[in-house]
C-alpha positions as CSV (number, residue, x, y, z in Angstrom):
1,X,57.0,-55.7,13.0
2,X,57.5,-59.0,14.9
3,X,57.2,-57.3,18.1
4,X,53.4,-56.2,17.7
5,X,51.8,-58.0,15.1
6,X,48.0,-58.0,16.2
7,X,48.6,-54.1,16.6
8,X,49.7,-53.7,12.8
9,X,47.3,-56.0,11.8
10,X,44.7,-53.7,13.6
11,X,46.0,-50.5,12.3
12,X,46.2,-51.8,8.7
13,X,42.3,-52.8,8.8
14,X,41.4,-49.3,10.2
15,X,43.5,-47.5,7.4
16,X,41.4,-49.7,4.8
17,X,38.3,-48.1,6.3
18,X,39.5,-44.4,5.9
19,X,38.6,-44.1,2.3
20,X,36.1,-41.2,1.8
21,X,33.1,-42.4,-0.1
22,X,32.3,-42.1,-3.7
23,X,31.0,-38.6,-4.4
24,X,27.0,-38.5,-4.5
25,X,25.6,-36.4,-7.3
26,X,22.6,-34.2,-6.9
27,X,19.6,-34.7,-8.8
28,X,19.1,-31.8,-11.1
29,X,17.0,-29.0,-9.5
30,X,13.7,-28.3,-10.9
31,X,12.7,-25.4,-12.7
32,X,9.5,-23.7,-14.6
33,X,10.0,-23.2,-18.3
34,X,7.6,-20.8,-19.9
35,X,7.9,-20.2,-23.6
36,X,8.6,-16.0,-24.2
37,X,5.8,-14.8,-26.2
38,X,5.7,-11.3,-28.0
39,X,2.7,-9.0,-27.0
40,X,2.1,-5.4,-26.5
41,X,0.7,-4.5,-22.8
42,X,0.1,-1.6,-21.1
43,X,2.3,-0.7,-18.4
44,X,0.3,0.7,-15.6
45,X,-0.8,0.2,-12.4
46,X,-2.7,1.0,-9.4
47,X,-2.0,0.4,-5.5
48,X,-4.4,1.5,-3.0
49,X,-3.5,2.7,0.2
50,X,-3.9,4.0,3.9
51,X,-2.1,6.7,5.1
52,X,-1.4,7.1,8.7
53,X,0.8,9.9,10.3
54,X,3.8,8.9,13.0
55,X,1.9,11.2,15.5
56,X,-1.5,13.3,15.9
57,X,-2.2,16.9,16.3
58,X,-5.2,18.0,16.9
59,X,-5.3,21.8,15.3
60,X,-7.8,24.3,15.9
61,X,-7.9,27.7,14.0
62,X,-9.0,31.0,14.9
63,X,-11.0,31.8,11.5
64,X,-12.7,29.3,9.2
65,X,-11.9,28.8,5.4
66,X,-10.4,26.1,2.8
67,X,-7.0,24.9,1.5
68,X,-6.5,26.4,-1.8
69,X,-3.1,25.3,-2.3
70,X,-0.7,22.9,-0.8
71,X,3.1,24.1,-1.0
72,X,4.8,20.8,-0.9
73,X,5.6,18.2,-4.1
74,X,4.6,14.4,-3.7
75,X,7.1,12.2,-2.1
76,X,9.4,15.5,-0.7
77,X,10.8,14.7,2.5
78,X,9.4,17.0,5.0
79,X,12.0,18.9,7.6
80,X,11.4,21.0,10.4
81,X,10.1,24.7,9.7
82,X,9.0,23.6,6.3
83,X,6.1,25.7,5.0
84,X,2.8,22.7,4.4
């Protein structure tokens, strides 16, 4: 100890400054409060859309006429040599 003195005396006031700091706490985070209420609604709703195919065909048909039934269900996934 007698040997380096200034040195000690250094690393002692270093040491005293390695204390980590008191923790911080965190303000409480806000939220929204809404009061639950009781009520009867009706559950429906409606969505508009546009639908748009991936790519376009144009088809051309040897004899005139109208659809008069369409062989698929609504949201089926159609695969290749599926009847439309």
């Amino acid at each position: 100890m007698r040997r380096f003195p200034g040195a000690w005396a250094a690393m002692v006031i270093t040491m005293c400054g390695c204390r980590s700091p008191a923790p911080v706490e965190k303000p409480p985070t806000p939220v929204k409060v809404v009061r639950v209420e009781a009520r009867t609604e009706q559950s429906s709703a409606r969505y508009s859309a546009n639908i748009e195919p991936e790519t376009r065909v144009d088809a051309a048909f040897r004899v005139g006429g109208y659809v008069t039934d369409i062989a698929q269900v609504r949201g089926h996934i159609l695969q290749e040599g599926d009847t439309v």
